[in-house]
ZASE-500850 format. One record per residue: x, y, z of N, C-alpha, C in turn. Coordinates in nm, 3 decimals, m for minus. Layout:
<lumnus>
+---------+---------+---------+---------+---------+---------+---------+---------+---------+
!    n_px !    n_py !    n_pz !   ca_px !   ca_py !   ca_pz !    c_px !    c_py !    c_pz !
+---------+---------+---------+---------+---------+---------+---------+---------+---------+
!       X !       Y !       Z !       X !       Y !       Z !       X !       Y !       Z !
...
+---------+---------+---------+---------+---------+---------+---------+---------+---------+
</lumnus>
This chain:
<lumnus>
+---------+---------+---------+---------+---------+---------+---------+---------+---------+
!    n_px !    n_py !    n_pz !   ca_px !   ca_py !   ca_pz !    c_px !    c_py !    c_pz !
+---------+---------+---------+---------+---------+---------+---------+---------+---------+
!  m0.488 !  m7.009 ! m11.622 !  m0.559 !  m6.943 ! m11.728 !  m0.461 !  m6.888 ! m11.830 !
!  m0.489 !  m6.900 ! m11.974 !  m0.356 !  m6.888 ! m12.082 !  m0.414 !  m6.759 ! m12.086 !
!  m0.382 !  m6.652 ! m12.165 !  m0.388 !  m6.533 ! m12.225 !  m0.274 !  m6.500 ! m12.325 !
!  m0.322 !  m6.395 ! m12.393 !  m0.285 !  m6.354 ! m12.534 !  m0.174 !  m6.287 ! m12.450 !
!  m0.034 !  m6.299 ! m12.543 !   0.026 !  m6.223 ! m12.495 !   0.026 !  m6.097 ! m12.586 !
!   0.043 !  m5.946 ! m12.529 !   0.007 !  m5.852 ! m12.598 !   0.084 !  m5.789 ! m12.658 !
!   0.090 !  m5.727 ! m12.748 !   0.160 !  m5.630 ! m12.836 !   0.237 !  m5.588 ! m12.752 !
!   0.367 !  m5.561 ! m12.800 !   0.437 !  m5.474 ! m12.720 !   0.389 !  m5.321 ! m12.772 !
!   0.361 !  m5.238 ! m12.657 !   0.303 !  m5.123 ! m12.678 !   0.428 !  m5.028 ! m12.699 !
!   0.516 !  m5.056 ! m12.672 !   0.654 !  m4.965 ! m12.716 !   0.679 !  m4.974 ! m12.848 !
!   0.637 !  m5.055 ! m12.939 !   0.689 !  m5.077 ! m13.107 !   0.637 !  m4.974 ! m13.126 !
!   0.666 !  m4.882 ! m13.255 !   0.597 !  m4.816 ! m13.335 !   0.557 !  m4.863 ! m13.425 !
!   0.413 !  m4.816 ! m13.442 !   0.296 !  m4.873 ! m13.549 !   0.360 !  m4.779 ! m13.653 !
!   0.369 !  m4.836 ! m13.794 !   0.422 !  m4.800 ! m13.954 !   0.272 !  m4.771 ! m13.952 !
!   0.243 !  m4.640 ! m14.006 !   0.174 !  m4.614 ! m14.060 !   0.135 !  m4.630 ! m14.182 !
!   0.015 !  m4.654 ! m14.257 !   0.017 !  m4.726 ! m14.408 !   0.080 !  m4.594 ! m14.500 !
!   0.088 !  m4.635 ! m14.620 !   0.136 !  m4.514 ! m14.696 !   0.014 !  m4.449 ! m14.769 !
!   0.037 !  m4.324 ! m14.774 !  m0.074 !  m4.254 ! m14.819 !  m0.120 !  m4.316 ! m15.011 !
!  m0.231 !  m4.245 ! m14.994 !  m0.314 !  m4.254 ! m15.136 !  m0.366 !  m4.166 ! m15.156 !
!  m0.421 !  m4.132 ! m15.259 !  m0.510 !  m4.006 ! m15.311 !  m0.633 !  m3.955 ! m15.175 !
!  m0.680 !  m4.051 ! m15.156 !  m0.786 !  m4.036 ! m15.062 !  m0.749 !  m3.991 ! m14.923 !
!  m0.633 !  m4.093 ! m14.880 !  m0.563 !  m4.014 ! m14.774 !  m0.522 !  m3.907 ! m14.725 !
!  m0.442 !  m3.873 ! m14.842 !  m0.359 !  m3.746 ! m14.869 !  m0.445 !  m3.632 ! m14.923 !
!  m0.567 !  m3.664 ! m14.893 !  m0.703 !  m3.529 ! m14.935 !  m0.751 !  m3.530 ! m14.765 !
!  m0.794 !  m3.636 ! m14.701 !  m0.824 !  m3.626 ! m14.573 !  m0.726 !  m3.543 ! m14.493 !
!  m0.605 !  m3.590 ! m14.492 !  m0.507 !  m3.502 ! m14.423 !  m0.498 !  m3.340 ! m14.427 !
!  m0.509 !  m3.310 ! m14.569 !  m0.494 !  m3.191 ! m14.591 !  m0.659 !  m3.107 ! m14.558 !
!  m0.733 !  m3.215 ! m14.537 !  m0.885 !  m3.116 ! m14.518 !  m0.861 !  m3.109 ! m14.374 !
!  m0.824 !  m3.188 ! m14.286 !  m0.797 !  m3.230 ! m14.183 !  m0.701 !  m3.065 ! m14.086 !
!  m0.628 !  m3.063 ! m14.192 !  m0.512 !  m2.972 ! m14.146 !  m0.566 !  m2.836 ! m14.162 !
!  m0.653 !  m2.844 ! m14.240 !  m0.733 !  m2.691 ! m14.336 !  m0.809 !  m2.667 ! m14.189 !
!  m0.911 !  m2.775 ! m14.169 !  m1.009 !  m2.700 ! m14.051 !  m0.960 !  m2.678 ! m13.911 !
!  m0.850 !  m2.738 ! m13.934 !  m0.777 !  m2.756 ! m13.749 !  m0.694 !  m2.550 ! m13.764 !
!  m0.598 !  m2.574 ! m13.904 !  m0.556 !  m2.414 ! m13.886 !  m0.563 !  m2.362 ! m13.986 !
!  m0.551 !  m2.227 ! m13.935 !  m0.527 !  m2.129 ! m14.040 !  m0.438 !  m2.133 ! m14.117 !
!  m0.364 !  m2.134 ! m14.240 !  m0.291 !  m2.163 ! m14.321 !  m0.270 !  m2.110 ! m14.415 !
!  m0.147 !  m2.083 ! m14.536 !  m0.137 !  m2.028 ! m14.659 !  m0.114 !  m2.136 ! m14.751 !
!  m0.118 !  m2.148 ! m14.877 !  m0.088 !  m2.235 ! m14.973 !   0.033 !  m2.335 ! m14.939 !
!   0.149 !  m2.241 ! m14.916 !   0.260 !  m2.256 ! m14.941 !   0.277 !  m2.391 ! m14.768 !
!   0.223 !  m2.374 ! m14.649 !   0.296 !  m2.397 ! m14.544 !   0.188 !  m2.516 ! m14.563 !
!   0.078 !  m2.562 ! m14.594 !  m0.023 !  m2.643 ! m14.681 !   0.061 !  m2.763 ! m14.753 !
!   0.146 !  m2.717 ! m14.845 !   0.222 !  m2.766 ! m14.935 !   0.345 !  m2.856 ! m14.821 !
!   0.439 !  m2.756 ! m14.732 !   0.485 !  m2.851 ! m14.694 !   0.496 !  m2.874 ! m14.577 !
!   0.329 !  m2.898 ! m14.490 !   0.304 !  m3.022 ! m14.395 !   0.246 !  m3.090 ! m14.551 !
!   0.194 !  m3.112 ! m14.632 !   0.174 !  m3.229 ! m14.713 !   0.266 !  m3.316 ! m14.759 !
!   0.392 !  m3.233 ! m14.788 !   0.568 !  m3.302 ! m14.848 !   0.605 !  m3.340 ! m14.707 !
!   0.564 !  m3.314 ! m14.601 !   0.652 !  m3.378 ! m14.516 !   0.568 !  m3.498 ! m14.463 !
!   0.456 !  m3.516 ! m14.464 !   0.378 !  m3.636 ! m14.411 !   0.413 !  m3.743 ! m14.556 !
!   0.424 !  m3.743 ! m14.692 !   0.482 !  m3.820 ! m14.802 !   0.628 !  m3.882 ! m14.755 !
!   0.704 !  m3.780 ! m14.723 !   0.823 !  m3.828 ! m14.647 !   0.780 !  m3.917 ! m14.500 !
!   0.738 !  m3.867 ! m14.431 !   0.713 !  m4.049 ! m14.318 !   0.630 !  m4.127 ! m14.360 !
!   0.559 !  m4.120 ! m14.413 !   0.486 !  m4.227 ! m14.438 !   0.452 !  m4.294 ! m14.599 !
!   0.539 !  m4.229 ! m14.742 !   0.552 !  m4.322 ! m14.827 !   0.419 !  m4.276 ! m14.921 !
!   0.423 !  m4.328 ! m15.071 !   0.322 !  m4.285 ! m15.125 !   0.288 !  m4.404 ! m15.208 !
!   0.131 !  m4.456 ! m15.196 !   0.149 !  m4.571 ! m15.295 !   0.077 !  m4.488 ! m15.411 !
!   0.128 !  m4.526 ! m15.550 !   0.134 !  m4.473 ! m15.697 !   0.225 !  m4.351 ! m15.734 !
!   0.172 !  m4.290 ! m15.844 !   0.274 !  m4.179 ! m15.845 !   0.279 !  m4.082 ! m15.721 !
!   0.385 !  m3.989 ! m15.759 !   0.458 !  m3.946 ! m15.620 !   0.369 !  m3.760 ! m15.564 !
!   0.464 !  m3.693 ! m15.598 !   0.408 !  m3.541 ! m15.499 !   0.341 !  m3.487 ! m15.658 !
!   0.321 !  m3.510 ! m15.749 !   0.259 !  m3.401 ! m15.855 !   0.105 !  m3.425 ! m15.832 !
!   0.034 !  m3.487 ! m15.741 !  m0.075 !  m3.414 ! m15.667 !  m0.076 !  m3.338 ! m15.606 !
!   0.031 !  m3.341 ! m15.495 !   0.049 !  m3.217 ! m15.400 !   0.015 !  m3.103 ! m15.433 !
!   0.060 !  m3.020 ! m15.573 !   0.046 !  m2.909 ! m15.604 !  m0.095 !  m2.875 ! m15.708 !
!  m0.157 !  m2.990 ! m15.743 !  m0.263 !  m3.021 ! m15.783 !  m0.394 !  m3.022 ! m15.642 !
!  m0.372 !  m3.123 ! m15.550 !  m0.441 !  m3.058 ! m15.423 !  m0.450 !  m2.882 ! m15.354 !
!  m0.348 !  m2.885 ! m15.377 !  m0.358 !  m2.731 ! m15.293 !  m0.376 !  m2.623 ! m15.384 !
!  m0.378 !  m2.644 ! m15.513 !  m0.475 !  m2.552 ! m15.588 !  m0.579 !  m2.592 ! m15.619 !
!  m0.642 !  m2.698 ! m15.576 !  m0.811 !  m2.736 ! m15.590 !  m0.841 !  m2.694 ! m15.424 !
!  m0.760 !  m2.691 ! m15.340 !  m0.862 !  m2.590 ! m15.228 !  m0.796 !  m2.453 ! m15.220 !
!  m0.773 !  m2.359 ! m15.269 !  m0.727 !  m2.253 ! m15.311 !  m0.849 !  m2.219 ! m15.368 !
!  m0.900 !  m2.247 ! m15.512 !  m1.013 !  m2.239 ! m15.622 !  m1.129 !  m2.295 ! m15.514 !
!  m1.127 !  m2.350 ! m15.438 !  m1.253 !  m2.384 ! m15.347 !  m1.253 !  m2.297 ! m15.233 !
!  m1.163 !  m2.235 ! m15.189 !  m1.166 !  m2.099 ! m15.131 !  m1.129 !  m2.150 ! m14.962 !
!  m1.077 !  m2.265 ! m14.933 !  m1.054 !  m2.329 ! m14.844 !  m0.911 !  m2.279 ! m14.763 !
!  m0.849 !  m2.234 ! m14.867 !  m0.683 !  m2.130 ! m14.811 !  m0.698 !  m2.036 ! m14.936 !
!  m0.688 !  m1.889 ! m14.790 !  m0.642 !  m1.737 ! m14.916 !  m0.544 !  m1.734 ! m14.840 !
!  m0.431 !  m1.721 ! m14.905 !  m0.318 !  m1.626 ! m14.870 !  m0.326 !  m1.482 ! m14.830 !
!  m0.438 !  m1.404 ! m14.897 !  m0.464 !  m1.301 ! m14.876 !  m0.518 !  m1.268 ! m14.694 !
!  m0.641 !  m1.375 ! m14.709 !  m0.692 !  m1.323 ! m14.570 !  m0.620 !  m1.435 ! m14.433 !
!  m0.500 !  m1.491 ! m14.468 !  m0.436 !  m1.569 ! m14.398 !  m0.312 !  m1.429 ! m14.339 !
!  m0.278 !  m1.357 ! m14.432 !  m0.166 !  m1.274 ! m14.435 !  m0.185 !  m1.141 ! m14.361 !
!  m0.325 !  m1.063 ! m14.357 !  m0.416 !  m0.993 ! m14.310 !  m0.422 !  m1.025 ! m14.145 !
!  m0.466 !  m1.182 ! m14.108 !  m0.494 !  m1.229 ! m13.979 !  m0.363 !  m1.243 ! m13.900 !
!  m0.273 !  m1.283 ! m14.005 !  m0.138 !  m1.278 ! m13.871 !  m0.062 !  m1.178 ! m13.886 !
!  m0.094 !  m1.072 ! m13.991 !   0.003 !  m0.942 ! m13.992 !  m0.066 !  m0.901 ! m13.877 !
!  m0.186 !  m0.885 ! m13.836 !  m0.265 !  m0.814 ! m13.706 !  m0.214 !  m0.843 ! m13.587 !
!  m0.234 !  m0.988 ! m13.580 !  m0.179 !  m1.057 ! m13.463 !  m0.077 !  m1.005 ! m13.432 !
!   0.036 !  m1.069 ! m13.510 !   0.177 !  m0.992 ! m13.441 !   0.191 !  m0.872 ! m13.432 !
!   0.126 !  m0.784 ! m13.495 !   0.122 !  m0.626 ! m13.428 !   0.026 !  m0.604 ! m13.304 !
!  m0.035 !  m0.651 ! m13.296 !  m0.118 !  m0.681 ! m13.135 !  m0.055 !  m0.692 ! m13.052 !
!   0.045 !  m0.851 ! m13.065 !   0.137 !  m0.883 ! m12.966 !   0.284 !  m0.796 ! m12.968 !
!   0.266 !  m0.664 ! m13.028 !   0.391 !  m0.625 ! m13.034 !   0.483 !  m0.575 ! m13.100 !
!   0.481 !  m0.711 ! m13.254 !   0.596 !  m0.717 ! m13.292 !   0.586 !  m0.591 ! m13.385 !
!   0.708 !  m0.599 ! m13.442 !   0.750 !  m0.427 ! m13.534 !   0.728 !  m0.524 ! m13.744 !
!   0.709 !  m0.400 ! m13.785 !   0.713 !  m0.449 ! m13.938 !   0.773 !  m0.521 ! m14.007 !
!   0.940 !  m0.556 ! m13.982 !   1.055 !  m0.610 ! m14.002 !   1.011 !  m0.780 ! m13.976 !
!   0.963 !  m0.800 ! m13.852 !   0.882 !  m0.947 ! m13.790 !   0.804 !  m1.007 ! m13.850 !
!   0.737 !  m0.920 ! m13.888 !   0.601 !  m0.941 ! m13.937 !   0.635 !  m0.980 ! m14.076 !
!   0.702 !  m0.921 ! m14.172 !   0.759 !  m0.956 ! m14.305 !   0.804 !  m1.070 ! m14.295 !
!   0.886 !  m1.085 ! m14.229 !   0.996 !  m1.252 ! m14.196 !   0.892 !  m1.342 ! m14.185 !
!   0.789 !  m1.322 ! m14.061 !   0.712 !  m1.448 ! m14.034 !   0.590 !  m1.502 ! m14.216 !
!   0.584 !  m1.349 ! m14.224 !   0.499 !  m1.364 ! m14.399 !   0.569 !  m1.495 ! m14.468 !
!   0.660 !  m1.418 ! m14.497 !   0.802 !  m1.483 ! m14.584 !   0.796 !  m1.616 ! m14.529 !
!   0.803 !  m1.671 ! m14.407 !   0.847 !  m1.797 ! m14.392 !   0.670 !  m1.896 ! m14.401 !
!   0.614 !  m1.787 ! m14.363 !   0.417 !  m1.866 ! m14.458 !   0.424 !  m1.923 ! m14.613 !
!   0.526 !  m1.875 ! m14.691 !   0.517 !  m1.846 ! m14.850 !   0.404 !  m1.738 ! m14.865 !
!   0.391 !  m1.609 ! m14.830 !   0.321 !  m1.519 ! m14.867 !   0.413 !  m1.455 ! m14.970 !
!   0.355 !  m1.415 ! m15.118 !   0.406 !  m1.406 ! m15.210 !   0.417 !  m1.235 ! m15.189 !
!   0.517 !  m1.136 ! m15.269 !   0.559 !  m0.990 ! m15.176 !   0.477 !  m0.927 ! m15.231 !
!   0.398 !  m0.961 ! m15.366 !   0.277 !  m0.863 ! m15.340 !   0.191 !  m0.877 ! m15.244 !
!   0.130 !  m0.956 ! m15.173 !   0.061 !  m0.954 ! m15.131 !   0.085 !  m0.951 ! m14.989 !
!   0.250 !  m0.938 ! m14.922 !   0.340 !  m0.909 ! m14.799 !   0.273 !  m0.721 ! m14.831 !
!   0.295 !  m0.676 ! m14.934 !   0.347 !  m0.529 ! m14.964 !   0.179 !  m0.440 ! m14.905 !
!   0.062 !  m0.523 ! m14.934 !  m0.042 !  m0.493 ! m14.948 !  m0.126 !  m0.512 ! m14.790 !
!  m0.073 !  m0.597 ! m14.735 !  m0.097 !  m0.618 ! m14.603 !   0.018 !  m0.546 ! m14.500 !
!   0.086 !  m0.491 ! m14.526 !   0.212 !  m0.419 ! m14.451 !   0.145 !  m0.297 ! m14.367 !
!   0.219 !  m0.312 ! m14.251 !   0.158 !  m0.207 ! m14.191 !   0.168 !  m0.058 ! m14.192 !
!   0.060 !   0.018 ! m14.183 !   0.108 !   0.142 ! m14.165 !   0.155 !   0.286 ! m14.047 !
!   0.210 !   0.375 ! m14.094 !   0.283 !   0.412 ! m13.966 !   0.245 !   0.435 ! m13.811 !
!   0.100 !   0.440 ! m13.806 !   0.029 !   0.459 ! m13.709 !   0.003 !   0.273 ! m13.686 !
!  m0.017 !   0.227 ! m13.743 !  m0.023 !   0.059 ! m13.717 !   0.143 !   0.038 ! m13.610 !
!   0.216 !   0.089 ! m13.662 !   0.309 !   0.033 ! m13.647 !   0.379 !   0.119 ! m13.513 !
!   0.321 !   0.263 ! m13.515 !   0.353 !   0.321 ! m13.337 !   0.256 !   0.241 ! m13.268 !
!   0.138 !   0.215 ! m13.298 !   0.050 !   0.133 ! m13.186 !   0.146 !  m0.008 ! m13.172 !
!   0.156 !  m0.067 ! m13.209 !   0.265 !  m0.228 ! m13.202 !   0.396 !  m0.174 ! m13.142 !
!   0.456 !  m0.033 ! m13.140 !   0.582 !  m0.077 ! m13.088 !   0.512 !   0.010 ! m12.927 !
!   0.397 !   0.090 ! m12.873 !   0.372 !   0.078 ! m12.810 !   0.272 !  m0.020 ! m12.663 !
!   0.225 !  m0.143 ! m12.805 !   0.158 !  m0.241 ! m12.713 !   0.324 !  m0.326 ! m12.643 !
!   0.422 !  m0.331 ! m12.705 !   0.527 !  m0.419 ! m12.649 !   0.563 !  m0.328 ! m12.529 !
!   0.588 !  m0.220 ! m12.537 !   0.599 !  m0.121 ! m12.421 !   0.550 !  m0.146 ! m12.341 !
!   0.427 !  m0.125 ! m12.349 !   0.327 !  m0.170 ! m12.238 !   0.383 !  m0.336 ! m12.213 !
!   0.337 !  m0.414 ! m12.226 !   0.350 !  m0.558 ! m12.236 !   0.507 !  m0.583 ! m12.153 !
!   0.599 !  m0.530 ! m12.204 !   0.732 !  m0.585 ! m12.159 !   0.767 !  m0.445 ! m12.052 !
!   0.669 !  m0.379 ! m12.021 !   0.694 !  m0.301 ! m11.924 !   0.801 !  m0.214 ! m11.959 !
!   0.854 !  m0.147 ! m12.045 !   0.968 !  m0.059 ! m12.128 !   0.965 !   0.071 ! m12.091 !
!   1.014 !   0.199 ! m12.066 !   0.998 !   0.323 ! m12.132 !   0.924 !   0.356 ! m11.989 !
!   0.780 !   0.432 ! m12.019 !   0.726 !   0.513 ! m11.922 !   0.620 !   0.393 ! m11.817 !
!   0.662 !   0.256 ! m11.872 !   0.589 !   0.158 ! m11.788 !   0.663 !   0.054 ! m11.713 !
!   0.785 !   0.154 ! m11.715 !   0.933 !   0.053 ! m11.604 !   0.856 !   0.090 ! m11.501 !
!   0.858 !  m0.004 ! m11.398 !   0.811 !   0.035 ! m11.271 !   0.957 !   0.076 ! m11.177 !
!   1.039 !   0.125 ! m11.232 !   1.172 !   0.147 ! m11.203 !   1.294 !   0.266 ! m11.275 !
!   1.337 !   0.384 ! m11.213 !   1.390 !   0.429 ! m11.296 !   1.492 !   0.386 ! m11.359 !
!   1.496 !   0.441 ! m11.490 !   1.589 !   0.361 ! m11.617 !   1.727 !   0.495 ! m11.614 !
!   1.802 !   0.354 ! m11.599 !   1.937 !   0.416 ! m11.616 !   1.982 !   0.376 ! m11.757 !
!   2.071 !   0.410 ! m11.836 !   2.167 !   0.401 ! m11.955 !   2.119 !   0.249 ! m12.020 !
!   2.217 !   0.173 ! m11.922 !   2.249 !   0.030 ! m11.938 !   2.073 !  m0.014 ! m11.974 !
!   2.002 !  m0.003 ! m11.899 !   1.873 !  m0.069 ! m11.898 !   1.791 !   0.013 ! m12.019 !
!   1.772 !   0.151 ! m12.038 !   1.739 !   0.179 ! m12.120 !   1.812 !   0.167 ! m12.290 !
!   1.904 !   0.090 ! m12.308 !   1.995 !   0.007 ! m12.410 !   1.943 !  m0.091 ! m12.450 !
!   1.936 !  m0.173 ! m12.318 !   1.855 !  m0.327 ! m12.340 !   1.717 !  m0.345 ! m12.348 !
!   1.646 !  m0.213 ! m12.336 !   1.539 !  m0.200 ! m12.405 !   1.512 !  m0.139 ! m12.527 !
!   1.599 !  m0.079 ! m12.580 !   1.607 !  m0.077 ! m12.702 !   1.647 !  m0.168 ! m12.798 !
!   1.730 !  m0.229 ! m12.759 !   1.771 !  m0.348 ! m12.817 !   1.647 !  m0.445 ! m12.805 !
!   1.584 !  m0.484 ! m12.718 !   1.472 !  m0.564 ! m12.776 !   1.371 !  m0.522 ! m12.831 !
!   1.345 !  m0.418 ! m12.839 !   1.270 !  m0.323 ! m12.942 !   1.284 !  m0.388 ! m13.084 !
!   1.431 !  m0.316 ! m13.111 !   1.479 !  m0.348 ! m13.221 !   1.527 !  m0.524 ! m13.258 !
!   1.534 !  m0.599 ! m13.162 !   1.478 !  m0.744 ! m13.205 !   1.323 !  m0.775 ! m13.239 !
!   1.277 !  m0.728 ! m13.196 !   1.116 !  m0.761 ! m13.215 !   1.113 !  m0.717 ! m13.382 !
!   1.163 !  m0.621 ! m13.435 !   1.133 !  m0.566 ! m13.533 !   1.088 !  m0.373 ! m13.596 !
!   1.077 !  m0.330 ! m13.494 !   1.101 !  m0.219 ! m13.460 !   1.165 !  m0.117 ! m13.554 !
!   1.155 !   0.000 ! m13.623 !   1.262 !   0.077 ! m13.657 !   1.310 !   0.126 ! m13.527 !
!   1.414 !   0.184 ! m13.576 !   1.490 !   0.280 ! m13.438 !   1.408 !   0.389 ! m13.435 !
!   1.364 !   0.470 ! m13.488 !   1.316 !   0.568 ! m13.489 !   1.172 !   0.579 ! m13.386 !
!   1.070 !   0.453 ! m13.413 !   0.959 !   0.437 ! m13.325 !   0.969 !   0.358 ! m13.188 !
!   1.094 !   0.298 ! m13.192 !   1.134 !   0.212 ! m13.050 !   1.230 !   0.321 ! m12.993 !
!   1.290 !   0.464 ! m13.023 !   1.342 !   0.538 ! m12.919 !   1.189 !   0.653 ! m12.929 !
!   1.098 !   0.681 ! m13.027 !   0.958 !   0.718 ! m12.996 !   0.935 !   0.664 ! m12.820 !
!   0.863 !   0.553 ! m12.882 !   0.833 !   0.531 ! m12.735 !   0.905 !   0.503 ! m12.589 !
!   1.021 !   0.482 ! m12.575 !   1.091 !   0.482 ! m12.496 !   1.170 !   0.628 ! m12.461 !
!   1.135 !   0.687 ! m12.531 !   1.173 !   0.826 ! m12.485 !   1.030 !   0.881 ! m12.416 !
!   0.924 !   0.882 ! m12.455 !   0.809 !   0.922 ! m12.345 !   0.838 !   0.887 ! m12.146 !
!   0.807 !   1.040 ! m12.140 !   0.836 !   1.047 ! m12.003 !   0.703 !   0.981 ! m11.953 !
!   0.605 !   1.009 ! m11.987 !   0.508 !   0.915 ! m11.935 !   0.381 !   0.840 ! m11.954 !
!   0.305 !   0.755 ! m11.940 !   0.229 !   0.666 ! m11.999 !   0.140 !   0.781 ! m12.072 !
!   0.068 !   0.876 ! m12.040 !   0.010 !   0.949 ! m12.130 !   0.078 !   0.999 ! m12.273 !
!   0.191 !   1.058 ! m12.246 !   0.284 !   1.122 ! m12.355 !   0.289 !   0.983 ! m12.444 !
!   0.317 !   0.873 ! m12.400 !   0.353 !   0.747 ! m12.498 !   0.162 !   0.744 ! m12.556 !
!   0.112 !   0.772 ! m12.528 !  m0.024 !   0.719 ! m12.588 !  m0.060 !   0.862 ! m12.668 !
!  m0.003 !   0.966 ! m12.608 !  m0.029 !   1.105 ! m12.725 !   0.098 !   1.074 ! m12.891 !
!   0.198 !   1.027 ! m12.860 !   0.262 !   1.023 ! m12.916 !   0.221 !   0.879 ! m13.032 !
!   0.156 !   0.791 ! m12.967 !   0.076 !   0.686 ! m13.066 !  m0.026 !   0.744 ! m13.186 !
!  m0.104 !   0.820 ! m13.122 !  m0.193 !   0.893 ! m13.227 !  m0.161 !   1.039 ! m13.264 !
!  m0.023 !   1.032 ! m13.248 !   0.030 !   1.221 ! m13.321 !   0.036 !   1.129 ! m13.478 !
!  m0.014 !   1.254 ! m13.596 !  m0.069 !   1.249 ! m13.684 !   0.160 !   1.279 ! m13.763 !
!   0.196 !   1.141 ! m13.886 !   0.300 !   1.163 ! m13.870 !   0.283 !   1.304 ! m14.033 !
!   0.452 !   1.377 ! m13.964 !   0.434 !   1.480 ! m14.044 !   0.522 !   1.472 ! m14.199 !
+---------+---------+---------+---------+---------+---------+---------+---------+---------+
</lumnus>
């Protein structure tokens, strides 16, 4: 019995090169799958042109696409900037983090400045990492020098001022760290 012999399934398939139509699917594609800002929009779009080629003129749609779903209300920067400034203070991180990760969205600094957290935002976040990474009055272990260092130090990697990452790591105990979250600052 003859049979087809088959594709080798190891080649890589060339993908065709994009077109107007394409390069609108992709980007609607990318819109409903995530959350997104203009800017990080812009380049997963420049980087899918780069593998796979553009037939007609080149990227001066790109910036023509992503301000026709901008004006269609499909990406705000605003309420993109809002949702993950929260997040990472949820998970932790300190104000300093939170700016960087903006910054590397293309969140433009007014609108970094306007979503920034405030000081009580920002004792609750350096006390959820406390909690979370077990730090301060939630070592299940007493803290000597050395260890209470290296928890400051990742404090202050996360993003942290010094001032609210020796806050909470100076609380003798899980209550005092949670009175000290909602002391009113003076």
């Amino acid at each position: 019995m003859f049979t087809k012999p088959r594709p080798n399934s190891r080649e890589k398939r060339v993908p065709k090169p994009l077109n107007p139509v394409r390069l609108n699917d992709l980007a609607l594609h990318y819109v409903a799958q995530f959350a997104t800002s203009g800017a990080k929009l812009e380049d997963y779009l420049r980087r899918k042109l780069r593998e796979r080629g553009w037939e007609g003129e080149g990227e001066a749609r790109l910036r023509e696409l992503v301000e026709r779903f901008v004006e269609a209300g499909y990406i705000d920067d605003e309420a993109y900037a809002r949702a993950k400034s929260g997040s990472l203070l949820r998970r932790g991180y300190g104000s300093r983090r939170v700016d960087q990760a903006l910054n590397a969205a293309g969140i433009a600094e007014e609108v970094r400045d306007e979503v920034r957290a405030g000081h009580n935002e920002q004792r609750a976040a350096a006390f959820a990492m406390a909690k979370k990474r077990r730090f301060g009055p939630f070592s299940a272990s007493p803290l000597d020098r050395p260890l209470r260092e290296k928890q400051l130090a990742a404090m202050l990697r996360a993003g942290h001022p010094l001032n609210l990452a020796r806050g909470v790591l100076g609380a003798a105990t899980i209550e005092a760290a949670e009175a000290w979250v909602h002391e009113e600052m003076e």
